[in-house]
N, CA, C and O of each residue as an XYZ file, in Angstrom:
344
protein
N      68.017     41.499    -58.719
C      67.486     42.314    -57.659
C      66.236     43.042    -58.100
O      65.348     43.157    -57.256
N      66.051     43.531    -59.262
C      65.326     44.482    -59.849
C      64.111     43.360    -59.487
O      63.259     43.449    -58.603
N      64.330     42.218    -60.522
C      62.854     41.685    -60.889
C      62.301     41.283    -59.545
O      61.175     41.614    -59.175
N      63.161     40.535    -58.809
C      63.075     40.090    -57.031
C      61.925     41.540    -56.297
O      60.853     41.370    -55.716
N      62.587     42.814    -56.578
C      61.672     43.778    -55.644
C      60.516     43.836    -56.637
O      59.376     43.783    -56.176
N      60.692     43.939    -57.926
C      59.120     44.056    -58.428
C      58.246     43.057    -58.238
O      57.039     43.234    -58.070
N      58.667     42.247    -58.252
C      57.452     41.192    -58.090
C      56.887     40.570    -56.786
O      56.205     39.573    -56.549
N      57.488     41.636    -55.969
C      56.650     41.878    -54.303
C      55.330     42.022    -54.502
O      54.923     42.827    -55.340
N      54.588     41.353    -53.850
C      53.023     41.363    -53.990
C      52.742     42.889    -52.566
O      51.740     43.599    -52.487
N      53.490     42.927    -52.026
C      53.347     44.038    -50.652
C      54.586     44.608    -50.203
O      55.418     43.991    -49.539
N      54.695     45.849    -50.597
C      56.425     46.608    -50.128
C      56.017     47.543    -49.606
O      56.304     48.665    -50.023
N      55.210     47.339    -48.517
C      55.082     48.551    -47.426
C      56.405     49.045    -46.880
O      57.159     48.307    -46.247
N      56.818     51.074    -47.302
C      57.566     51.405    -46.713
C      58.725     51.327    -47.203
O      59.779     51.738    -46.716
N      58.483     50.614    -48.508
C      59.871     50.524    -49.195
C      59.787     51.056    -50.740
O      59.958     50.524    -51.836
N      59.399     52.522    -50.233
C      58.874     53.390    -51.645
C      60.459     53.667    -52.066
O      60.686     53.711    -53.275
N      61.815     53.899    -50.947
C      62.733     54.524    -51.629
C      63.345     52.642    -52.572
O      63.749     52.853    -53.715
N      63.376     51.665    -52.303
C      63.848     50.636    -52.996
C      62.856     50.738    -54.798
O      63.368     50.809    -55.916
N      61.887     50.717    -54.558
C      61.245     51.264    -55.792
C      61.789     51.868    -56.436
O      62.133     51.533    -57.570
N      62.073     53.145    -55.795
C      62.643     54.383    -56.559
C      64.080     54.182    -57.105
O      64.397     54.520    -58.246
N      65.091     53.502    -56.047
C      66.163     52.765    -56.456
C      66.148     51.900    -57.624
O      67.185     51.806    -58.279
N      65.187     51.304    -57.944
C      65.401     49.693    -58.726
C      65.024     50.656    -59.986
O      65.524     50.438    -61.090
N      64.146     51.699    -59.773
C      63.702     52.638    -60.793
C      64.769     53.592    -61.374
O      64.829     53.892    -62.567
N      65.552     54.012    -60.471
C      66.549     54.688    -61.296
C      67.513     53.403    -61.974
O      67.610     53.351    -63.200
N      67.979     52.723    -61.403
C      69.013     51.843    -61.812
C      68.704     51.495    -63.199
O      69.657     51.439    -63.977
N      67.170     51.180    -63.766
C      66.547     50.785    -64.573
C      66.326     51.997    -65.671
O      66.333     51.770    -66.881
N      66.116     53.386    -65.079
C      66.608     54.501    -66.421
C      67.974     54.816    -66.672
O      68.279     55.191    -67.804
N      69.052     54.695    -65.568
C      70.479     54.950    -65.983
C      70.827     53.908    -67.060
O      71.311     54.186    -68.157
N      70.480     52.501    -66.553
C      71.148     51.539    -67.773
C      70.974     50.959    -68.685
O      71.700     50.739    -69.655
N      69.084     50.388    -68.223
C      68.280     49.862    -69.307
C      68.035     50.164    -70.626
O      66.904     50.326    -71.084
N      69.414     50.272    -71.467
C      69.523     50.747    -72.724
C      69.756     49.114    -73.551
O      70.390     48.205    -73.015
N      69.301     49.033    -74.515
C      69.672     47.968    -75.185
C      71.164     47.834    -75.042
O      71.552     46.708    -74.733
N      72.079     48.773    -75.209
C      73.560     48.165    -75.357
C      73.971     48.037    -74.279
O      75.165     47.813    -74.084
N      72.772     48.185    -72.950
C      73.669     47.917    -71.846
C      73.011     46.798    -70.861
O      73.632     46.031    -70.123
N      71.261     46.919    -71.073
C      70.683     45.634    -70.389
C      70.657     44.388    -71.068
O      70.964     44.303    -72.257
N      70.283     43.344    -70.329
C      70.537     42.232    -71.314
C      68.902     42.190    -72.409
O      67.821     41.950    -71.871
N      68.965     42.339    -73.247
C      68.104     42.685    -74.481
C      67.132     41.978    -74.220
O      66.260     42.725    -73.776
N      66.691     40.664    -74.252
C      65.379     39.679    -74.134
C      64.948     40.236    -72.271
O      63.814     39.845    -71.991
N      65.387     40.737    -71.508
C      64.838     40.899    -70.459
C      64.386     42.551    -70.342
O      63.502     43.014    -69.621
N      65.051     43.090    -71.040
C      64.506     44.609    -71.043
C      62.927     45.058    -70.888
O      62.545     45.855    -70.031
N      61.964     44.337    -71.976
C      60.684     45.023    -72.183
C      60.620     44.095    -70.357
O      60.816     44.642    -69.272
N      60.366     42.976    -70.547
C      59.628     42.784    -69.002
C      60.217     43.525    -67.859
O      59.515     43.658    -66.857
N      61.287     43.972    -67.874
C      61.777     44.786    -66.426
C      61.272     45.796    -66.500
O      60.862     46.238    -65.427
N      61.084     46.499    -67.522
C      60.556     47.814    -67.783
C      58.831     47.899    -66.964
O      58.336     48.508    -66.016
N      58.254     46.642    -68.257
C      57.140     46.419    -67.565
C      57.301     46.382    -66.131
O      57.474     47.500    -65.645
N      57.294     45.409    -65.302
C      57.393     45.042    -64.377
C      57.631     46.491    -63.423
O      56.574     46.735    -62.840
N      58.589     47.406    -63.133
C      59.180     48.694    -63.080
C      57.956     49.747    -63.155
O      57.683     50.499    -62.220
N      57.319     49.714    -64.262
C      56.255     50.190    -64.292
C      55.044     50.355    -63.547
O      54.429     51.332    -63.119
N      54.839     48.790    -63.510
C      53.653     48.679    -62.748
C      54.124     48.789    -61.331
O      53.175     49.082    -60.605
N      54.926     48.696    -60.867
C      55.523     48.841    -59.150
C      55.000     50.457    -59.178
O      54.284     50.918    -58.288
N      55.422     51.156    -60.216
C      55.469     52.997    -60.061
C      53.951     53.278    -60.002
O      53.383     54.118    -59.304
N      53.463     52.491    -60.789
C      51.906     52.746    -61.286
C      50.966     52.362    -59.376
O      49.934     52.940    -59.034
N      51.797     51.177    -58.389
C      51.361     51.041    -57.297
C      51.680     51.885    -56.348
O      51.016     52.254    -55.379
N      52.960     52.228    -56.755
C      53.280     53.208    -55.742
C      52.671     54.957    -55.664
O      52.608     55.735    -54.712
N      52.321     55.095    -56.990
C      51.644     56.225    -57.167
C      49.998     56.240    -56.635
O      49.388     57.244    -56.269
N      49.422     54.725    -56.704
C      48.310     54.320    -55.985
C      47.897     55.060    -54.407
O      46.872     55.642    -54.053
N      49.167     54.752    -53.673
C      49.267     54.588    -52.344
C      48.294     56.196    -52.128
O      48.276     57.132    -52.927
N      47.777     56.129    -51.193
C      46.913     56.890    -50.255
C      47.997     58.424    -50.195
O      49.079     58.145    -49.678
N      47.925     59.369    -50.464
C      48.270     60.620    -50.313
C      49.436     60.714    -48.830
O      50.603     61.081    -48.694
N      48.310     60.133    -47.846
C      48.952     60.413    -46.336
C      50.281     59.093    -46.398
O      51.119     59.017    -45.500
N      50.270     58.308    -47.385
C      51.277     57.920    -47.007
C      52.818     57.501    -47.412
O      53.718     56.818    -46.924
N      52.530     58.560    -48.957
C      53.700     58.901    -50.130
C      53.449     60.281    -49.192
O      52.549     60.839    -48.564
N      55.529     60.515    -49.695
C      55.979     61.781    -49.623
C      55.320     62.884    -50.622
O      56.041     62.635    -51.588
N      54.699     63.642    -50.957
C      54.330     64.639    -52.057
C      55.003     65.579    -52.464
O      54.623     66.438    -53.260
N      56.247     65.481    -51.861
C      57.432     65.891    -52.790
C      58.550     64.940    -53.154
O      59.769     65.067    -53.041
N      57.785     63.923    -53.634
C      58.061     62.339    -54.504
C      57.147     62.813    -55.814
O      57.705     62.505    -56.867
N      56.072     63.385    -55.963
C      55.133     63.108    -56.618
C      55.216     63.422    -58.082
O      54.481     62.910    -58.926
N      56.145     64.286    -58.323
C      56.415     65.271    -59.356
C      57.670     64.421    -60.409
O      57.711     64.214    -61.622
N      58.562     64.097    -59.325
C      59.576     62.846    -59.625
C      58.935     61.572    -59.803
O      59.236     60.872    -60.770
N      58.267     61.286    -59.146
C      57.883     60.088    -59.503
C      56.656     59.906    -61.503
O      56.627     58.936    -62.260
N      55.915     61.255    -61.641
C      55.532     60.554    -62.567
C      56.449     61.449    -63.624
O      55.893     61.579    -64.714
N      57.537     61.987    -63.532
C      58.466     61.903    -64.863
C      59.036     60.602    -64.842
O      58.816     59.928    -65.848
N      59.910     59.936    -63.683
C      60.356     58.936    -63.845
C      59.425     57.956    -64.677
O      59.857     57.353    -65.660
N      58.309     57.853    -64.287
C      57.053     57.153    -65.091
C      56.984     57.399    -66.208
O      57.067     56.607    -67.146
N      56.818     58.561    -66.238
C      56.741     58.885    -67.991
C      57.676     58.493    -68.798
O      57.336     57.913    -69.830
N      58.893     58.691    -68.551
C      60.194     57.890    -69.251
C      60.122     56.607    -69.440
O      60.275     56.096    -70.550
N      59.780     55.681    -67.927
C      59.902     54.437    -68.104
C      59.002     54.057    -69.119
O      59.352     53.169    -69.896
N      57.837     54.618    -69.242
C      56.770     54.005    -70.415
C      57.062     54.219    -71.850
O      56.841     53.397    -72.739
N      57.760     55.805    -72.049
C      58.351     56.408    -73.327
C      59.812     55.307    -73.857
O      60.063     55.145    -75.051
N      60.460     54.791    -72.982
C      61.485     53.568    -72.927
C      60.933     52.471    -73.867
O      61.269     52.255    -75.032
N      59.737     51.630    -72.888
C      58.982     50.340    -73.390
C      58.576     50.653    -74.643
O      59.036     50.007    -75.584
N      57.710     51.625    -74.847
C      56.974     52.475    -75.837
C      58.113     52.002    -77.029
O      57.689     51.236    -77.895
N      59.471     52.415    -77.096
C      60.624     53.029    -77.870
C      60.745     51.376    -78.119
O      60.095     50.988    -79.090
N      61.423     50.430    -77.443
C      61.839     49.625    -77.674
C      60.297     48.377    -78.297
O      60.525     47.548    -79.178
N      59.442     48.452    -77.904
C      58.651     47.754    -78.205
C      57.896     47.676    -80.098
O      57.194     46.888    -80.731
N      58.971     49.751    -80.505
C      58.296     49.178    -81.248
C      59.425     48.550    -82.601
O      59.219     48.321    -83.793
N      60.252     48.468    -82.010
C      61.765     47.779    -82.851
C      61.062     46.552    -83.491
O      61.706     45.761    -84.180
C-alpha cells in the first residue's frame, strides 16, 4: 500500500493518505519490524511524497498540518540518515 500511494505521480486531496502511509512508516519502519532490503526505499520514497506535499500552494494545505508535517519529515530523513549509515 505504502509504495502503491507513493509512487502516485498526482494525489490531489489526498494529503491525509500521505500522512497515513507516513505515520504507518514512523510507527514500524524499524529494522526489526520492516522488511530490511525495502526500508531505505520506502523511507525514500515517503520522503519525497512529504517533500511534495509540503510543496503544495499555502491555500491549499491545512497550516495547521504544517508544524506536523515537517517534524514528521525531519524524523523520516533522521530514520534514512540512521539506517543508511549501517
Amino acid at each position: 500500500m505504502l509504495r502503491c500511494l507513493m509512487e502516485k505521480k498526482e494525489w490531489d486531496d489526498e494529503e491525509y493518505l500521505v500522512r497515513a502511509a507516513g505515520y504507518c512508516l514512523l510507527k514500524f519502519g524499524h529494522v526489526y519490524i520492516w522488511p530490511v532490503d525495502e526500508l531505505s526505499a520506502d523511507l525514500e520514497l515517503t520522503i519525497s511524497a512529504y517533500d511534495r506535499l509540503l510543496s503544495i500552494s499555502d491555500n491549499q494545505i491545512n497550516e495547521s498540518f504544517q508544524p506536523q508535517l515537517d517534524q514528521e519529515l525531519t524524523e523520516l530523513k533522521a530514520r534514512l540518515k540512521s539506517i543508511s549509515s549501517r
